[in-house]
C-alpha positions as CSV (number, residue, x, y, z in Angstrom):
1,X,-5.9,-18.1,-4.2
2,X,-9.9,-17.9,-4.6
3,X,-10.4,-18.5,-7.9
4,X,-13.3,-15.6,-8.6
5,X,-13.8,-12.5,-6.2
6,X,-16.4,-12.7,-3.8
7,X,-16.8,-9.7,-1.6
8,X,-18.1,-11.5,1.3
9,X,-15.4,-14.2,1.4
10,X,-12.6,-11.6,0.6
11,X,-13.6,-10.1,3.4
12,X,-14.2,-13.1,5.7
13,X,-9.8,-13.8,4.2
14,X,-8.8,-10.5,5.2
15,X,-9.6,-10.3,8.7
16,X,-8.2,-13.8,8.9
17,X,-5.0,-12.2,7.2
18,X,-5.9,-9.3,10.0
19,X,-5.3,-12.1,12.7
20,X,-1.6,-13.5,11.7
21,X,1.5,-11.6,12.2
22,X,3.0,-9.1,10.1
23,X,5.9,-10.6,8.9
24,X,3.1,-13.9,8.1
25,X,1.3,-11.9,5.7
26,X,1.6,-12.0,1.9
27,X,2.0,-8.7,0.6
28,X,0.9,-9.3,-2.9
29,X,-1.6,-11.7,-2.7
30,X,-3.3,-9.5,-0.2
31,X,-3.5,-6.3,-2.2
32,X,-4.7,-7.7,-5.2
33,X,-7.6,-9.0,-2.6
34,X,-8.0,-5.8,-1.4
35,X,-8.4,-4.7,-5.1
36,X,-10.7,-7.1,-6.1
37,X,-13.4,-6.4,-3.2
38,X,-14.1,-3.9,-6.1
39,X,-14.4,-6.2,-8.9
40,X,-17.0,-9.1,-8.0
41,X,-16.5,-12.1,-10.2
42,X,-13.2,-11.3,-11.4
43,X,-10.9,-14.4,-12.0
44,X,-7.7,-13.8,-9.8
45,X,-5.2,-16.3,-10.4
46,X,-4.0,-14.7,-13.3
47,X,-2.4,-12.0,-11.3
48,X,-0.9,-14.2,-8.9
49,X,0.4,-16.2,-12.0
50,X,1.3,-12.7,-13.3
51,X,3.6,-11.8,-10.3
52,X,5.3,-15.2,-10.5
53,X,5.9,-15.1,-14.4
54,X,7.6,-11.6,-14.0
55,X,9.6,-13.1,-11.0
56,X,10.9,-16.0,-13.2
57,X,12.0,-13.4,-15.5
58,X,13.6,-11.2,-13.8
59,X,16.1,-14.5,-12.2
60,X,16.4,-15.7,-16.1
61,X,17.6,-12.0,-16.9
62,X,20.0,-11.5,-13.7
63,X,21.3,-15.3,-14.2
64,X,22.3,-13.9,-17.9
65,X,23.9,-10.9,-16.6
66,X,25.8,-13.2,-14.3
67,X,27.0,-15.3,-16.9
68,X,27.9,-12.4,-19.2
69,X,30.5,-11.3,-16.6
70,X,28.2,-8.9,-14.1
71,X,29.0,-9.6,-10.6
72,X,26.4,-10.1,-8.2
73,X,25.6,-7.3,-6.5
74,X,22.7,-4.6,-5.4
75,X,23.2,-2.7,-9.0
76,X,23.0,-6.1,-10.8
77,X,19.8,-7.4,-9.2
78,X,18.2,-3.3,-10.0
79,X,19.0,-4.1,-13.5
80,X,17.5,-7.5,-14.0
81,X,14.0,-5.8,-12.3
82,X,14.7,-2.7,-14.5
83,X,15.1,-4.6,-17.7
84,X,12.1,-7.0,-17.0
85,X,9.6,-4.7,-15.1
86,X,10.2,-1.7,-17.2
87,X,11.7,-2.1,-20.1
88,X,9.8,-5.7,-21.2
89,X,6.6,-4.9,-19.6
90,X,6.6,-1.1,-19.8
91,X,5.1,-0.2,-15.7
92,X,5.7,3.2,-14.9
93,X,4.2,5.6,-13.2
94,X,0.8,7.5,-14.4
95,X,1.6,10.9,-14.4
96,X,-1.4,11.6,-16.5
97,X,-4.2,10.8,-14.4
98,X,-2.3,10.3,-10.6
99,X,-5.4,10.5,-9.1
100,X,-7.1,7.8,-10.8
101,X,-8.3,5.2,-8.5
102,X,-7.1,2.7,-10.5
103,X,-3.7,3.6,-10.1
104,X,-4.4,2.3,-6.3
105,X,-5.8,-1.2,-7.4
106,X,-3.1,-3.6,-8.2
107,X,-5.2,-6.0,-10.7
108,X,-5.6,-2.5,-12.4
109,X,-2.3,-1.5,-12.4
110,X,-1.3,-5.0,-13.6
111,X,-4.3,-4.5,-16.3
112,X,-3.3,-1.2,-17.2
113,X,1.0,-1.4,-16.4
114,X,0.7,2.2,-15.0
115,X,0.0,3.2,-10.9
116,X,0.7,4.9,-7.9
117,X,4.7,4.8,-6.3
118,X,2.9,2.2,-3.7
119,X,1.4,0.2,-6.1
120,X,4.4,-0.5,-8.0
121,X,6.0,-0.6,-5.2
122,X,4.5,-3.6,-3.6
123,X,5.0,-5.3,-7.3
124,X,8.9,-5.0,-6.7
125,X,8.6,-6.1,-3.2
126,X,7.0,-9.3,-4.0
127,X,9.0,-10.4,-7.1
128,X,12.1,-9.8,-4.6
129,X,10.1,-12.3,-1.5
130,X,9.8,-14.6,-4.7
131,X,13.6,-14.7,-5.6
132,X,14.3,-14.6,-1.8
133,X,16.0,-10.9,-2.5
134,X,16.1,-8.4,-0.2
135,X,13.8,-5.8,-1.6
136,X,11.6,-3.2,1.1
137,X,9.2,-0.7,0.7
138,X,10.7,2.8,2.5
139,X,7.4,4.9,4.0
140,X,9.0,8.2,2.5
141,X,6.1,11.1,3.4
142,X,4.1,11.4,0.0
143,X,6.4,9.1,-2.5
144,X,6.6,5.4,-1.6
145,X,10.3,4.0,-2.3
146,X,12.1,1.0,-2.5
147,X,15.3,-0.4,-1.4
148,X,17.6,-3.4,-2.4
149,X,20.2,-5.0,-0.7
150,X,22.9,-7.0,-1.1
151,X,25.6,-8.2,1.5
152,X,26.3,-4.5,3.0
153,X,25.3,-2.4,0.1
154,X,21.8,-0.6,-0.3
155,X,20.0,1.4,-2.9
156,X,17.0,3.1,-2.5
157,X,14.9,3.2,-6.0
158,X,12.2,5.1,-6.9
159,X,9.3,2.3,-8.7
160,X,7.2,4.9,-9.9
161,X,10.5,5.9,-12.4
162,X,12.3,3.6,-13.9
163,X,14.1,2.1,-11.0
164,X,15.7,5.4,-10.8
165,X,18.4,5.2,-8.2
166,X,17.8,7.9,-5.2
167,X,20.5,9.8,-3.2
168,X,20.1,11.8,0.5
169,X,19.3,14.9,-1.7
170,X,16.6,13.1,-3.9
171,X,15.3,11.8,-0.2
172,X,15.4,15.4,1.1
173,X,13.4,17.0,-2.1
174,X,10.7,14.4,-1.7
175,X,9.9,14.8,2.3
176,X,10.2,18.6,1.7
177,X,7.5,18.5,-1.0
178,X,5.3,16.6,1.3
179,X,5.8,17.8,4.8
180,X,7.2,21.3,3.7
181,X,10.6,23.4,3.2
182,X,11.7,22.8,7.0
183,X,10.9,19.0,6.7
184,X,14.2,16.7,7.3
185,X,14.7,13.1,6.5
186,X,14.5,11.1,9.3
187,X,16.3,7.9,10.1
188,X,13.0,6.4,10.4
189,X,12.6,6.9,6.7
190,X,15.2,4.5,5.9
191,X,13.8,1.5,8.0
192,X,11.6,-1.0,6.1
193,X,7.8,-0.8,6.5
194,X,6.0,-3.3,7.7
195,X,3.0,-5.2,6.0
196,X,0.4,-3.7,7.1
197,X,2.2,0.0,7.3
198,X,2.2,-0.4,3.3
199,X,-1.3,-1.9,2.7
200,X,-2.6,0.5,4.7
201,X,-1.1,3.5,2.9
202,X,-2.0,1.9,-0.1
203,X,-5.9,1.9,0.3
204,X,-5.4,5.3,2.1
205,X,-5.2,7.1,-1.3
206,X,-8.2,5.3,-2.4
207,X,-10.5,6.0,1.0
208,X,-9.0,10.1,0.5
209,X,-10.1,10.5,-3.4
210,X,-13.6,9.2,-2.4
211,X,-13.8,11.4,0.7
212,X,-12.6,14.7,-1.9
213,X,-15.8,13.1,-4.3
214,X,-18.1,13.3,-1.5
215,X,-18.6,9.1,-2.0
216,X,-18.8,8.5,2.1
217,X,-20.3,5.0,1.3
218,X,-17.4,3.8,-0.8
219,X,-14.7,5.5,1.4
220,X,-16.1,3.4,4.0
221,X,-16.0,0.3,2.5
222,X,-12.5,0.9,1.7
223,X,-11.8,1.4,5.9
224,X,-13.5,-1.6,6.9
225,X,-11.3,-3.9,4.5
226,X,-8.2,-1.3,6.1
227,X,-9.5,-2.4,10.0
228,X,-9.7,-6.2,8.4
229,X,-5.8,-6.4,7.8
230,X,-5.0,-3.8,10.4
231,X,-7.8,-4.1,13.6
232,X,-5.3,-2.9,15.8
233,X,-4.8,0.6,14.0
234,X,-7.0,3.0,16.5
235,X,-6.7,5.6,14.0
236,X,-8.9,4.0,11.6
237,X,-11.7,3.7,14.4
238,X,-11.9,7.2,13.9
239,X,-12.3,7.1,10.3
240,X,-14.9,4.6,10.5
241,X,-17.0,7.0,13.3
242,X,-16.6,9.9,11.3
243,X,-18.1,8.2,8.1
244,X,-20.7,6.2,9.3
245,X,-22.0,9.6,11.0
246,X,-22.0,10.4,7.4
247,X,-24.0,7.8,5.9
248,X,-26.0,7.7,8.7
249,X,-25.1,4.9,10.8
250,X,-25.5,6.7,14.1
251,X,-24.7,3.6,16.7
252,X,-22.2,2.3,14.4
253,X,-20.9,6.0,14.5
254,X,-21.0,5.5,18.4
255,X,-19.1,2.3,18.7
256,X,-16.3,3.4,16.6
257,X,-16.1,7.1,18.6
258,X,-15.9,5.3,21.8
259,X,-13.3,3.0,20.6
260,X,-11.4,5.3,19.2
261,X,-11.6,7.9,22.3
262,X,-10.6,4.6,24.5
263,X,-7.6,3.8,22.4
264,X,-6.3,7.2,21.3
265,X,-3.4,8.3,23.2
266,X,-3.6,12.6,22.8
267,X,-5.9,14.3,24.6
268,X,-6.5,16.5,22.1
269,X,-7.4,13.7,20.0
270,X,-10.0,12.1,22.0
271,X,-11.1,15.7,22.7
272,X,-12.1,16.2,19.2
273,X,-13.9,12.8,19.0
274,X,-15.7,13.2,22.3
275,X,-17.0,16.4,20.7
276,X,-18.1,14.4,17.5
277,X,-19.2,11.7,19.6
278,X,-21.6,14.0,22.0
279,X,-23.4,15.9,19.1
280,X,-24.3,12.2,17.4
281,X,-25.4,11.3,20.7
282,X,-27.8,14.6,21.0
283,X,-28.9,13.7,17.8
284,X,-31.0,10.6,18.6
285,X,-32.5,11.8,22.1
């Protein structure tokens, strides 16, 4: 890992992450770059080192549970990260200030032990790569989950509280908050995201808080670092067009509409953009 953050190199990194495969990528290690394109100079191997030292715990604590008797299962593994994550270290989730953008950062989240269900999240999905567990993020509409497996038994946990263990009806209350009171779960729900599904989402919440403050300059910093790691998203072509018109990078603006328009696959879609697209071009004639 870089030893200080250097926006410029960090970026240079992530679009070389962008290149690789998904299942290449190092989930981690790459959102605590993502974080630190915010925090120039920063030292970052201490999170890294962070990440491995609660790893090393959490084995120590399920090989104890082991030897006390527990047998090895799903349920044992949730209590070794319960007991080291949340009870030693005290992460939860901030249900103070949600909307904090530090709760989207996961050197701040690390700094601070409290974040967003994603950020946490992707803190139990890398101690479990580390300890070669089975441990996934679940793209549940508005409240990131987790799952664990072992041999053919699964449990979805919520990281945000206390590795509190979800059922269908917990799934169902949580899709219907987001996507409204005829929402459904879907099986889709229950399949592991990807890499780049959950990085994405992660700097989504941070790119949609600086859109509601009107901060068009840093929302699109955060989409070029999302079209880094993700280049072949079109959607995020889109974003970048529509906020480079807004800080006044018309061509950029341009390049980004067309793109988007080329790649989008509703008409409706590149209908909308095409409007966008004409009244930036009438703009400069």
């Amino acid at each position: 890992m870089n030893q200080t953050a250097d926006p410029a190199q960090l970026m240079e990194t992530l679009k070389s992450i962008g290149a690789q495969p998904d299942e290449a990528i190092d989930l981690g290690r790459t959102a605590i770059y993502l974080a630190a394109l915010e925090q120039p100079g920063l030292s970052l191997e201490r999170y890294q080192s962070h990440m491995q030292r609660l790893a090393a715990e959490v084995k120590d604590r399920h090989d104890a549970l082991i030897d006390a008797g527990a047998q090895d299962s799903a349920e044992t593994r949730l209590a070794a990260l319960k007991h080291i994550v949340v009870d030693k270290y005290d992460y939860s989730g901030d249900n103070e200030t949600y909307d904090d953008l530090q709760n989207a950062s996961l050197i701040r989240v690390i700094d601070r032990r409290r974040g967003l269900p994603i950020a946490l999240g992707i803190l139990y999905i890398q101690i479990g790569r580390y300890l070669g567990w089975a441990v996934h993020g679940l793209n549940i509409p508005g409240h990131f989950v987790c799952r664990i497996d072992y041999d053919a038994a699964r449990l979805i946990f919520d990281p945000f509280n206390g590795c509190a263990v979800l059922q269908a009806p917990d799934l169902r209350r949580l899709v219907k908050q987001s996507l409204g009171p005829n929402a459904e779960l879907s099986t889709s729900y229950y399949e592991p995201a990807d890499n780049r599904t959950i990085l994405v989402r992660l700097q989504n919440n941070i790119k949609l808080r600086r859109i509601e403050a009107e901060d068009y300059e840093g929302a699109l910093s955060v989409v070029q670092a999302m079209r880094a790691i993700d280049p072949e998203e079109y959607r995020l072509l889109l974003d970048a067009g529509v906020l480079c018109a807004r800080t006044n990078r018309l061509q950029q603006a341009i390049v980004a509409l067309e793109g988007y328009i080329a790649k989008a696959p509703g008409d409706r879609d590149r209908h909308e953009a095409a409007l966008l697209l004409q009244q930036i071009q009438e703009s400069l004639n």
